[in-house]
VEXBAMI-332121 format. One line per field, with one value per residue (C-alpha): residue number from 1; x, y, z. Coordinates in steps of 0.001 Angstrom, whole numbers, plus 524288, in hexadecimal, padded with zeros to 5 digits. Example, Ala and Ser with C-alpha at 12.3 -4.5 7.8 and 13.67 -1.06 7.14 Angstrom:
2
n = (1, 2)
c1 = (8300C, 83566)
c2 = (7EE6C, 7FBDC)
c3 = (81E78, 81BE4)
//
This chain:
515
n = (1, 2, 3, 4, 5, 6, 7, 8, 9, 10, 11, 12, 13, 14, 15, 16, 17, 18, 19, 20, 21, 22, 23, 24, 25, 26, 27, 28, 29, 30, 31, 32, 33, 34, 35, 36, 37, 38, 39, 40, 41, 42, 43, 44, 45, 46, 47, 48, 49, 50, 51, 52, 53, 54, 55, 56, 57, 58, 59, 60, 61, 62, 63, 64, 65, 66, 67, 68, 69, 70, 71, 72, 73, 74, 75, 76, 77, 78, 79, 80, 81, 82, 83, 84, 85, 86, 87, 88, 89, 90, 91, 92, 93, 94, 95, 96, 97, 98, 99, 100, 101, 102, 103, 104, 105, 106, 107, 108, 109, 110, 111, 112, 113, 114, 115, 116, 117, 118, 119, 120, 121, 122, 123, 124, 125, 126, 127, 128, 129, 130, 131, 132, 133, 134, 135, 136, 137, 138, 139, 140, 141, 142, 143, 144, 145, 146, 147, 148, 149, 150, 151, 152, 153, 154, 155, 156, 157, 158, 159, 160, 161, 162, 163, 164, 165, 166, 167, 168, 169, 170, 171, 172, 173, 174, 175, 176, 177, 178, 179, 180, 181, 182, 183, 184, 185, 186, 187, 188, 189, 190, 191, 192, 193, 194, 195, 196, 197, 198, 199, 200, 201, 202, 203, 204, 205, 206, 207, 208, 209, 210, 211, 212, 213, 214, 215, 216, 217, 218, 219, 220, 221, 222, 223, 224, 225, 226, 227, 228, 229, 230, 231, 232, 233, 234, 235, 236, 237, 238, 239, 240, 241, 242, 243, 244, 245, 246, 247, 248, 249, 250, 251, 252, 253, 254, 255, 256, 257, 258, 259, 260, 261, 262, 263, 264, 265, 266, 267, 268, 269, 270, 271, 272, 273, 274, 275, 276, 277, 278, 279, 280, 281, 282, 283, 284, 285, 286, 287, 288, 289, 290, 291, 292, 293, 294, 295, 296, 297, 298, 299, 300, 301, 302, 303, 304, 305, 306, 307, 308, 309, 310, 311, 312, 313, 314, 315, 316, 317, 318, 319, 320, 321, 322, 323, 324, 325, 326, 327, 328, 329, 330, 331, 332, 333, 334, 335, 336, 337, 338, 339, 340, 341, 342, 343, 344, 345, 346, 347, 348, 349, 350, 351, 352, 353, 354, 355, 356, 357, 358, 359, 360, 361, 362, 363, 364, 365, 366, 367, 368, 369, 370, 371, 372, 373, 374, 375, 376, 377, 378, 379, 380, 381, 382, 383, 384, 385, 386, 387, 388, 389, 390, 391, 392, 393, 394, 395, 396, 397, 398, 399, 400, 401, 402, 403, 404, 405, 406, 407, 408, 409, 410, 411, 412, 413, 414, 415, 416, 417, 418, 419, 420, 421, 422, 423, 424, 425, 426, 427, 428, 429, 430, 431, 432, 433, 434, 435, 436, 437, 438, 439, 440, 441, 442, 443, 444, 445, 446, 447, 448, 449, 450, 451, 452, 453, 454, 455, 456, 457, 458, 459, 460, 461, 462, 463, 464, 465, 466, 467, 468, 469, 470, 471, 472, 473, 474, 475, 476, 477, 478, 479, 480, 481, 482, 483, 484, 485, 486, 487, 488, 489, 490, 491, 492, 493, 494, 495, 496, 497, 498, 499, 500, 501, 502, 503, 504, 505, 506, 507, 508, 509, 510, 511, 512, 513, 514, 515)
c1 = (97E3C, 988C5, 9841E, 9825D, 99084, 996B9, 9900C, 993AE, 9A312, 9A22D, 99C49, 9A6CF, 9B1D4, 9ACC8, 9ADF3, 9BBE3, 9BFC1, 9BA50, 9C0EE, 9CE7B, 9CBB0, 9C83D, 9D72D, 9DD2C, 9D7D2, 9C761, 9CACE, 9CFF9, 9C105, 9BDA7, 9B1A7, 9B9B8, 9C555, 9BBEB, 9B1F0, 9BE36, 9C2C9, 9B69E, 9B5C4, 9C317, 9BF7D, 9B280, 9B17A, 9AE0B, 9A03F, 999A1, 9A16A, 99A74, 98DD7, 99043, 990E8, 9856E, 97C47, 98124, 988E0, 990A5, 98C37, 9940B, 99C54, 9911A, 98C29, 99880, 99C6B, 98DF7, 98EB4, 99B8A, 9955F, 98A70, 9942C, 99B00, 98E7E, 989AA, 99954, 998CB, 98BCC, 990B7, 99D21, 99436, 98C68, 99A20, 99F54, 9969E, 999E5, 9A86C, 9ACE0, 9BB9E, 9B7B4, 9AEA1, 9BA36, 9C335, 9B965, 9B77E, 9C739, 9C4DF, 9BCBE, 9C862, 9D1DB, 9C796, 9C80B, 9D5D7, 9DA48, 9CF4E, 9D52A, 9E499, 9DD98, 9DBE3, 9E413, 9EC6B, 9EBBF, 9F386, 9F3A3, 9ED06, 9E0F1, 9DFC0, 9DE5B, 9CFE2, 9C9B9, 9D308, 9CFD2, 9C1A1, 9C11C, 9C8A1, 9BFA7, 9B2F5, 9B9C8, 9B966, 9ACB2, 9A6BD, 9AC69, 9A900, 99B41, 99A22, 9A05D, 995E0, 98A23, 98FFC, 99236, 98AF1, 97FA7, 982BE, 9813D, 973A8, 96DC4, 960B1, 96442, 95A72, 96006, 96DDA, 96B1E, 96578, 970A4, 97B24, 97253, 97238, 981BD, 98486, 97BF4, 982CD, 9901C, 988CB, 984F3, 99091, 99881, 98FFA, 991BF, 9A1C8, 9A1AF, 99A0D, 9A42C, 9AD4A, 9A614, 9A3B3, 9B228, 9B621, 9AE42, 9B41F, 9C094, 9BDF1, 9B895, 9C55F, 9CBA0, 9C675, 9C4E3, 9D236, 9CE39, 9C0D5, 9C649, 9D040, 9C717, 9C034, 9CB42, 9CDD9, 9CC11, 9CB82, 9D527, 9D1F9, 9D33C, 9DD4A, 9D3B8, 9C6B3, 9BBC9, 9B3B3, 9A49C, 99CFF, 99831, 98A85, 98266, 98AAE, 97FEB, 972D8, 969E1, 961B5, 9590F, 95DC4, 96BCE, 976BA, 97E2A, 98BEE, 99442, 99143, 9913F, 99A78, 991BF, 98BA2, 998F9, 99AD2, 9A3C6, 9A868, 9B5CA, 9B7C4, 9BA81, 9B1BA, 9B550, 9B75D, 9C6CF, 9C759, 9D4B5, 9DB34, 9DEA4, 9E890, 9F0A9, 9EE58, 9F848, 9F883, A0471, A0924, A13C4, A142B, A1ABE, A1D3C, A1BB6, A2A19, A2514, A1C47, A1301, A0EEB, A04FA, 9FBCA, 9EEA2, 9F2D6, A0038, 9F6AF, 9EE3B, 9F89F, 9F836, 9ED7E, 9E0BC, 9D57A, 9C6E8, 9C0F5, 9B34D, 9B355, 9AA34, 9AE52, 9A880, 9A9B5, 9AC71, 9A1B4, 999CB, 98E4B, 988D9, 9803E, 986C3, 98831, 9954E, 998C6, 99BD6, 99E64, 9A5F5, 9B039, 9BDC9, 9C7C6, 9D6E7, 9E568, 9E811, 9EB67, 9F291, 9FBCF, A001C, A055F, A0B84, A10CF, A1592, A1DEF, A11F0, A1169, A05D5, A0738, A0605, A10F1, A18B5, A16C7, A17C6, A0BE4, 9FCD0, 9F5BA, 9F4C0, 9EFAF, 9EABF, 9E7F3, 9DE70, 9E022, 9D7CC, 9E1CC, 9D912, 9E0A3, 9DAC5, 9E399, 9E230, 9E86D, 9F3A3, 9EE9F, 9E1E1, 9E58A, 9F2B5, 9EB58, 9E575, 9D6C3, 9D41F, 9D958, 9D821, 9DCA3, 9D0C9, 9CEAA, 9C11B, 9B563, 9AABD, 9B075, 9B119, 9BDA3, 9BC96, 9B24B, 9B8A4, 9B074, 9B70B, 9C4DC, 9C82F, 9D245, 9D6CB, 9D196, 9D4F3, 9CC46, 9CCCE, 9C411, 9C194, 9C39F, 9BBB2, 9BEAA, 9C3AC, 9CFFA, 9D091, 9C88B, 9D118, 9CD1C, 9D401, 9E058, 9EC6D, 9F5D4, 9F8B2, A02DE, A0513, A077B, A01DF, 9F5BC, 9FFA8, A0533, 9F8BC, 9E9A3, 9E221, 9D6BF, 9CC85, 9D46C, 9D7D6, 9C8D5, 9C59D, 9C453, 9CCFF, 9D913, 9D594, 9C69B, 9C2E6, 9B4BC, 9A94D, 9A0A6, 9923B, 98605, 97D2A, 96D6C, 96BA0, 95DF2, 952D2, 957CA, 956EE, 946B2, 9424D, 934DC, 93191, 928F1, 92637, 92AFD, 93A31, 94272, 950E2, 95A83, 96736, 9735D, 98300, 98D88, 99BA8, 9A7C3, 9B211, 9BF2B, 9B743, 9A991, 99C83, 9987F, 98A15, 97F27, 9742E, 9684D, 95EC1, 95142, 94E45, 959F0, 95527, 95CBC, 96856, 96364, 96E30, 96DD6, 971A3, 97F30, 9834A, 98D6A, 99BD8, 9A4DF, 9AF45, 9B2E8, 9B51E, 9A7B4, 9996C, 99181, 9800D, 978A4, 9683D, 95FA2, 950ED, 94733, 93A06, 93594, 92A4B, 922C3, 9292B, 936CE, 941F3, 9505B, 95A27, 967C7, 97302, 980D8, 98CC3, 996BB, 9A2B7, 9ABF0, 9B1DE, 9A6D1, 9A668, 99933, 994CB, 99558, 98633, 98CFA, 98AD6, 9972B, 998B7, 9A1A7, 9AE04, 9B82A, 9B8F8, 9AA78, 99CB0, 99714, 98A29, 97E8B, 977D7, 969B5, 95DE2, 95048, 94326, 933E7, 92D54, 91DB6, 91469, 90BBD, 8FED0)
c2 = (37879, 3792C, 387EB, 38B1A, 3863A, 38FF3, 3982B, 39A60, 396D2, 3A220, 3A857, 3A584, 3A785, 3B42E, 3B7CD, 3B27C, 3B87D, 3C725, 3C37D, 3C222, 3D0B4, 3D652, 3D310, 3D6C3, 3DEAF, 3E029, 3E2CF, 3D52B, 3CE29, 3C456, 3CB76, 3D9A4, 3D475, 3CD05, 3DACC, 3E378, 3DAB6, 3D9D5, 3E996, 3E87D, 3DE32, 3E4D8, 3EB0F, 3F998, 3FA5B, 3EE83, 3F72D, 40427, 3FCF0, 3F704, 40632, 40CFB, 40000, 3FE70, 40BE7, 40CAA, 3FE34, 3F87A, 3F1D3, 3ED69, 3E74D, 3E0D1, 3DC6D, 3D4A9, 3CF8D, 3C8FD, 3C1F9, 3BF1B, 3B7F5, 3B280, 3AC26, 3A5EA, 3A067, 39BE4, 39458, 38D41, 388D8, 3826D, 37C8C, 378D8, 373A9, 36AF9, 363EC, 364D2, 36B04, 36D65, 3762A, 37CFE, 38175, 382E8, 38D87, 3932E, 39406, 399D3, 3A3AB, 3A803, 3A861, 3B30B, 3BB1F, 3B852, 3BFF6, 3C8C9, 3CE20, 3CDB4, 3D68F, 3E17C, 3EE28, 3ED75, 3DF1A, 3D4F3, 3C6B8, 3C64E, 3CC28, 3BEA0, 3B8EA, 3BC57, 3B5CC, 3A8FC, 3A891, 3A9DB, 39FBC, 394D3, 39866, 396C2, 38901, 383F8, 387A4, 3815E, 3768B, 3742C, 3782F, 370AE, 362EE, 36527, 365CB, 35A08, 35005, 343DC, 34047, 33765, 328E5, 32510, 33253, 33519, 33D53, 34846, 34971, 347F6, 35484, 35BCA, 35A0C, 35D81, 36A7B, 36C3F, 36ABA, 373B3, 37E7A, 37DA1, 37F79, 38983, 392A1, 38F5F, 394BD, 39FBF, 3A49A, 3A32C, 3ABBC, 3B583, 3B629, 3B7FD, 3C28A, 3CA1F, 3C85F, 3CB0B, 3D85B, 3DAFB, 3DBD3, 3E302, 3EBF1, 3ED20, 3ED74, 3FA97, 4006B, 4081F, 40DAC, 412BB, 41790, 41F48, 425AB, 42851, 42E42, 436A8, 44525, 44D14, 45513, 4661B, 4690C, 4730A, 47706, 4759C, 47500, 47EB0, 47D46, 4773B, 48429, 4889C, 4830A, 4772C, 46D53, 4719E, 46A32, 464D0, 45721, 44C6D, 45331, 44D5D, 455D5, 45C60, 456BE, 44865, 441CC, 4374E, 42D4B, 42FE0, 43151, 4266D, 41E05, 41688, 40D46, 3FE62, 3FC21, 3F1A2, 3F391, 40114, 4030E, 407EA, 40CF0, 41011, 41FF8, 41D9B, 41513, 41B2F, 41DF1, 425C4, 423FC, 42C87, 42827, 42369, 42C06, 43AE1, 43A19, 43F51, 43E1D, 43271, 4353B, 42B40, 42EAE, 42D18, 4341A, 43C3B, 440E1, 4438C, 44B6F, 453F2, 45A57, 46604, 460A2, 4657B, 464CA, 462BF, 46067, 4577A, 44EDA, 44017, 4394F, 42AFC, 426FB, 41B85, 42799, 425EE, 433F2, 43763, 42CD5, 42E77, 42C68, 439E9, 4409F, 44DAA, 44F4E, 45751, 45000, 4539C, 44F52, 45322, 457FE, 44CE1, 45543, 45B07, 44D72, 448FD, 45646, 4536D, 44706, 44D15, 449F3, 455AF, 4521E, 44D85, 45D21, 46163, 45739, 44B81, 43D1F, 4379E, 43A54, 430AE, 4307B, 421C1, 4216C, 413EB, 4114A, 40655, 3FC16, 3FF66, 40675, 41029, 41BB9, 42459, 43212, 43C7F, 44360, 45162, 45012, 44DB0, 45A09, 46425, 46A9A, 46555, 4600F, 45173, 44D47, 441F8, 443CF, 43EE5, 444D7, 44533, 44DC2, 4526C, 44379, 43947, 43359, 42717, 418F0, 417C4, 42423, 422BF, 424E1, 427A1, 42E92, 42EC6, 43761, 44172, 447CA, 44FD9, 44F27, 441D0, 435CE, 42CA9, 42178, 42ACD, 433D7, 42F8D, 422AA, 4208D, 41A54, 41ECF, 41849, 41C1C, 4273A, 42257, 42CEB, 42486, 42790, 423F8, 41C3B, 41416, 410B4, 40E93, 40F33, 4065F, 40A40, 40FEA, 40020, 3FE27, 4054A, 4139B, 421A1, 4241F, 4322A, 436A5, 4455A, 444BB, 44921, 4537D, 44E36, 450D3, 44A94, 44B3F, 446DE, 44AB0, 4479F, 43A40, 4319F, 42E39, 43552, 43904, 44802, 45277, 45D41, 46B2B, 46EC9, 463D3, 465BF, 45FD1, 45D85, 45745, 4582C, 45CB7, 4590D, 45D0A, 45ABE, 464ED, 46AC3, 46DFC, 47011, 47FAB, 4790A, 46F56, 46DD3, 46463, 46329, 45B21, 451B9, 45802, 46578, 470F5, 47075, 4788D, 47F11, 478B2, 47F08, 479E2, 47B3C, 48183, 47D09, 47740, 47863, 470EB, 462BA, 4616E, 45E22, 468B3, 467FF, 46CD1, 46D1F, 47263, 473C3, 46B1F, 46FAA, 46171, 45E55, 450D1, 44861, 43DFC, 44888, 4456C, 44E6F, 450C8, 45754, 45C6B, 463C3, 46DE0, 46C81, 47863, 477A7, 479EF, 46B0B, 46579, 4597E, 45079, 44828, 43CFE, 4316B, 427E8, 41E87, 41EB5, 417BA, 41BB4, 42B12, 42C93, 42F8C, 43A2A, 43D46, 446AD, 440C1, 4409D, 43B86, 43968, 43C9B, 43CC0, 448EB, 44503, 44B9D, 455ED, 44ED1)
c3 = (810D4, 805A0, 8039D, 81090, 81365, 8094A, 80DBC, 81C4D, 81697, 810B5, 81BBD, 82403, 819AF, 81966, 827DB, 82894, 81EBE, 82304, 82FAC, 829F1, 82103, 82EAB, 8334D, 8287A, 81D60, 81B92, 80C8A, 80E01, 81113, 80617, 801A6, 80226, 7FA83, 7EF12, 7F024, 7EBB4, 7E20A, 7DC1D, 7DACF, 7D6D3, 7CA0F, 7C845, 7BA72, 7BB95, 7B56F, 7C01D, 7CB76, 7C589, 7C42D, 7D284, 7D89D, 7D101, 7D473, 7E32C, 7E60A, 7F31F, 7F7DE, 7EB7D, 7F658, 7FF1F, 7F226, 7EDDA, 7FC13, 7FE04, 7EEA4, 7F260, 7FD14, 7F4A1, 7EB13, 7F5CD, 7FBA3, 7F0BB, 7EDA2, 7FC56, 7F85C, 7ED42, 7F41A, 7FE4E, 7F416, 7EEE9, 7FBC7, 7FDC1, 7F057, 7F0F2, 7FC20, 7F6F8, 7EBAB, 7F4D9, 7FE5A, 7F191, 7EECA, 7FBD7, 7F961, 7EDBD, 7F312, 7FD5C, 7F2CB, 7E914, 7F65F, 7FA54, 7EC39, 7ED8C, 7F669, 7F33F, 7E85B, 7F04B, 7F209, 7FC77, 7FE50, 8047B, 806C5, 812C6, 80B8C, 804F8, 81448, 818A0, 80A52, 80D70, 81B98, 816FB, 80C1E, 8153E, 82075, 816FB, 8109F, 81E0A, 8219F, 815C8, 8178F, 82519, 81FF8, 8148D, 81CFD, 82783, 81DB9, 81860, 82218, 82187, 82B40, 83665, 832E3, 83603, 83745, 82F1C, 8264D, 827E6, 83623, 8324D, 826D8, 83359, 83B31, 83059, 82C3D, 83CB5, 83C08, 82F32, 835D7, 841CA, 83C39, 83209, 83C2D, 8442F, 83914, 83478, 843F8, 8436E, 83461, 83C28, 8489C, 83F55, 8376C, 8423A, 8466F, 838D8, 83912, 848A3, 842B3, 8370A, 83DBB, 84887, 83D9A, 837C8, 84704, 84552, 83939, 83D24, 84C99, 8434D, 83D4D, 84819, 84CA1, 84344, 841A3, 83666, 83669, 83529, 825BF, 824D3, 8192A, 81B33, 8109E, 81328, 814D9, 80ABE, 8056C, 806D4, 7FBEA, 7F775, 7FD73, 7F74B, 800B5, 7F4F1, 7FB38, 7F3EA, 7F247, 7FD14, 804E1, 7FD4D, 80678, 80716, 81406, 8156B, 81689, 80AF8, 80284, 7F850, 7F8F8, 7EE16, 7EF06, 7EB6A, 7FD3D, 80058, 80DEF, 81050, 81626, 823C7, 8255F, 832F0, 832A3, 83E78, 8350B, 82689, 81EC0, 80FF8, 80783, 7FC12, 7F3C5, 7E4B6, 7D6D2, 7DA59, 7EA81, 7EE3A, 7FB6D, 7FF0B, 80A7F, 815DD, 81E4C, 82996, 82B1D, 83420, 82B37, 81FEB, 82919, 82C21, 81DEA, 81BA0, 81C81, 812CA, 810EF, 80478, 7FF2A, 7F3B9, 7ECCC, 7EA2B, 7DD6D, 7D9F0, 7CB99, 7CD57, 7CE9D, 7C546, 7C025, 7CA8A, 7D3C4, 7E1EF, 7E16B, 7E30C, 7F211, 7F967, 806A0, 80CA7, 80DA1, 817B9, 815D2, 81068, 8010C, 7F973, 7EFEA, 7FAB7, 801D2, 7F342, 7F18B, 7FF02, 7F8A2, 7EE20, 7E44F, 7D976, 7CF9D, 7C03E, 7BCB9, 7C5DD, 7BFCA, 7C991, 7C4AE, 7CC1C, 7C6FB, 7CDD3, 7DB8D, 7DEC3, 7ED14, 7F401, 7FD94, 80812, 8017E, 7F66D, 7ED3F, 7E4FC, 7DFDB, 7D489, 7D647, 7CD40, 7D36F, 7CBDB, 7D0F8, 7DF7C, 7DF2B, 7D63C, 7E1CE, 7E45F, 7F0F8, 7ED80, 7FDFE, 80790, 80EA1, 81CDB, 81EF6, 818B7, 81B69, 829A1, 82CD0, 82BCD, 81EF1, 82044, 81E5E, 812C7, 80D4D, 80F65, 81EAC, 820C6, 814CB, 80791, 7FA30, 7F49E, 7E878, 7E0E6, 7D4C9, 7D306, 7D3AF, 7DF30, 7D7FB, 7D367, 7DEC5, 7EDA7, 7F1D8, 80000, 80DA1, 806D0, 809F0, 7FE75, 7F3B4, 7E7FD, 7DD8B, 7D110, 7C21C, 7BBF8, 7B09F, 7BCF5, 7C353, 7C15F, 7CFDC, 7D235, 7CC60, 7C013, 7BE60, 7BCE1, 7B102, 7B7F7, 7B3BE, 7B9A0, 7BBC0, 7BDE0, 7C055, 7C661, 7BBAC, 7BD0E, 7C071, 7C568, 7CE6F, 7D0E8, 7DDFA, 7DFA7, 7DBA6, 7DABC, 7CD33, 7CB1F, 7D59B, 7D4E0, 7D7B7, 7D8CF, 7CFD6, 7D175, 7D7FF, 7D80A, 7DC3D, 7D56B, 7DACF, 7DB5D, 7DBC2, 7D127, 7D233, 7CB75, 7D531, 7D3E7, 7C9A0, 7CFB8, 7CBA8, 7C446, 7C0B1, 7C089, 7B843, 7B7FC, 7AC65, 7AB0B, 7A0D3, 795CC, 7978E, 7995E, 7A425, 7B15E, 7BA50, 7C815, 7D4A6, 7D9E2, 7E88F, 7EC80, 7E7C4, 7F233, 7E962, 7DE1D, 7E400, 7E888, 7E2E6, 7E1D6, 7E33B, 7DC85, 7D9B4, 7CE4E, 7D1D3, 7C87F, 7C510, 7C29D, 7BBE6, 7B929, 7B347, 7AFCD, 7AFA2, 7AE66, 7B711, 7B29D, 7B7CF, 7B315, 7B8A7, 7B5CA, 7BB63, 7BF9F, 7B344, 7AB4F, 7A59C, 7A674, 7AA7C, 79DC9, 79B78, 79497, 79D9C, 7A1C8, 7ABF7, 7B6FE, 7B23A, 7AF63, 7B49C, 7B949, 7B1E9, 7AD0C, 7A920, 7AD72, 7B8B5, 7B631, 7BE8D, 7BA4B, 7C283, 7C31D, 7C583, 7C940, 7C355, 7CB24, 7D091)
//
């Protein structure tokens, strides 16, 4: 009964406390607020190891290993309650109070953040206690005591189940709410309409996608786009009521405005190719789509902002999204001329929550972590000597220009394959440099020239194949780039921290033998 009683406490604390996130802030839920914090203390190397062994559903995994550790706490402050009830509830406390700072630890956070894991902690004290007092009354004088245990089980079930049905009202209220919360947001972006670029890409040319089986599509749908961020719930911001601000060191005139004021500017189209630093060689952290949306480098020029080689004071551009991540991008990198984007569209479609609706920075060139901050609320122009972004206070580079690599994407690592033609294939990138060649060799021998698609320009992957004569056998493939520049891609192996890996992706494969 003791374990059962924590249990459904903690049940209910739960609900309560989800209830009070959905009226103010869903970052704000007990489990959200102690998830974040826990990326946030996380050393580097167990967060790498976390995305290679679970990928995208790192969250998913983190989110139902909280409740995990919170279940079997909940158990042994039953078993505890019914000891000594008044360190039980000073723990239950204690549990409000971890989630309380949890999340006064979170960008952007105020004190009523601290409310929902309070409301929950007093609400699961009182149901443990009410639990824990029922399972322990005494029998009625007189009563047998095998009848008198039947009637007290009879009793604890009843209010069990009676408050197992109230936590679920509450839930589903909690979720209601939520989900009226969030109903502005999605109607508008339902709403919204990409605006005509006033220069459009033009068509992916003829040749770029290669059509190999195995080998994904060059432009990758958005459904199928990576997404890598530390938002445990995924921000869904209202377009009717976004606002971007520009001010900080060299901005002579800072810049407020509304979706519809930064849609008034030129609007361009761009195909460019996003890569993740957590990107492993031969990851799938690595992206292709066609972003629509206003120069970057042209609003700060609007803003009086003149980069560090024109003499300006300001090389780091930090943006800030609205779950207060901030991302440092170099000022050079976004004014030198590439397409450095706002983008509202992706793919012909309004940006996806997941991706940044309603507005979200590209850059190309440069890994996310230093260049792709989404739901984008703020831009500050400071210096990289004034200020270390997010992830640059957790052991990554300030500054990261994306490496060339290679990828075999078919056949896939141990397949087992005929004899005879075999195509291998894959993608190169090399983004604001591009890819000139690609070459795969078998077991160390010599290097053979693949076939690369057509280029769509210099800020996008390129495919590429090279047709195997397999024969029976283990074999090892390799694979290795040239960039625009005529650098090739280096062998020597490195993991991903601190400005990405490197390394020739290789995959191994059986080849039956004939008969």
């Amino acid at each position: 009964m003791g374990a059962v009683s924590g249990l459904v406490a903690a049940v209910a604390g739960l609900a309560s406390a989800q209830l009070a996130a959905a009226a103010g802030r869903p970052e704000a839920s007990p489990v959200t607020a102690v998830g974040g914090a826990v990326v946030d203390l996380t050393p580097v190397a167990v967060r790498e190891w976390a995305i290679r062994l679970f990928g995208t559903s790192d969250k998913l995994v983190l989110g139902l290993g909280i409740l995990a550790v919170l279940a079997a706490l909940a158990v042994g402050t039953g078993l505890l309650a019914v000891r000594h009830l008044p360190a039980a509830l000073a723990v239950t406390g204690g549990f409000g109070l971890v989630g309380a700072l949890a999340a006064l630890s979170r960008p952007e956070a105020s004190w009523r953040d601290a409310l929902p894991s309070l409301v929950g902690a007093l609400v699961s004290a009182g149901v443990l206690y009410l639990l824990v007092t029922a399972a322990g009354r005494t029998r009625p004088a007189g009563a047998p005591q095998g009848r008198a245990d039947s009637m007290d089980r009879r009793r604890f079930g009843r209010l069990v189940v009676a408050v197992l049905a109230a936590s679920a009202g509450v839930g589903i209220g909690a979720r209601r709410l939520g989900a009226h919360g969030s109903a502005d947001a999605t109607a508008s972006r339902a709403r919204f309409r990409l605006p005509r670029p006033t220069v459009p890409a033009p068509p992916v040319p003829a040749g770029a996608d290669l059509r190999v089986p195995g080998l994904g599509p060059f432009l990758t749908p958005n459904q199928d786009f990576y997404r890598v961020d530390t938002a445990l719930v995924v921000p869904r911001v209202d377009a009717d009521t976004w606002r971007l601000r520009i001010h900080g060191e060299g901005v002579t005139r800072p810049l407020e405005l509304d979706l519809r004021q930064l849609l008034a500017r030129p609007v361009v189209e761009h195909d460019i190719t996003l890569t993740c630093v957590s990107n492993e060689v031969g990851g799938p952290y690595a992206g292709n789509a066609r972003w629509l949306g206003v120069r970057l480098g042209d609003l700060l020029r609007e803003a009086g902002v003149r980069p560090p080689s024109q003499g300006g004071t300001a090389d780091q551009l930090v943006a800030r999204s609205v779950d207060g991540m901030t991302i440092g991008t170099p000022v050079e990198a976004v004014m030198d001329g590439r397409a450095a984007l706002l983008a509202v569209g992706m793919n012909g479609r309004p940006l996806p929550f997941a991706h940044g609706f309603p507005v979200r920075m590209v850059v190309p060139g440069l890994y996310g972590y230093v260049s792709a901050c989404k739901w984008l609320a703020e831009l500050r122009l400071t210096t990289f000597a004034a200020y270390d972004a997010y992830w640059v206070r957790r052991s990554w580079a300030q500054q990261a220009v994306i490496k060339t690599q290679a990828r075999i994407d078919t056949p896939r690592p141990y397949a087992d394959l005929s004899p005879g033609r075999v195509a291998v294939a894959g993608v190169a990138w090399a983004q604001h440099r591009g890819i000139e060649r690609v070459q795969v060799r078998v077991d160390g021998g010599p290097w053979q020239e693949a076939r690369l698609g057509t280029a769509d320009g210099v800020d996008t992957w390129r495919q590429w194949v090279w047709p195997w004569q397999a024969t029976p056998g283990r074999h090892r493939l390799e694979v290795r780039a040239t960039d625009g520049a005529g650098a090739v891609q280096t062998g020597v192996r490195t993991g991903t921290v601190p400005d990405g890996a490197t390394g020739w992706h290789t995959v191994d494969v059986n080849v039956r033998a004939l008969g």
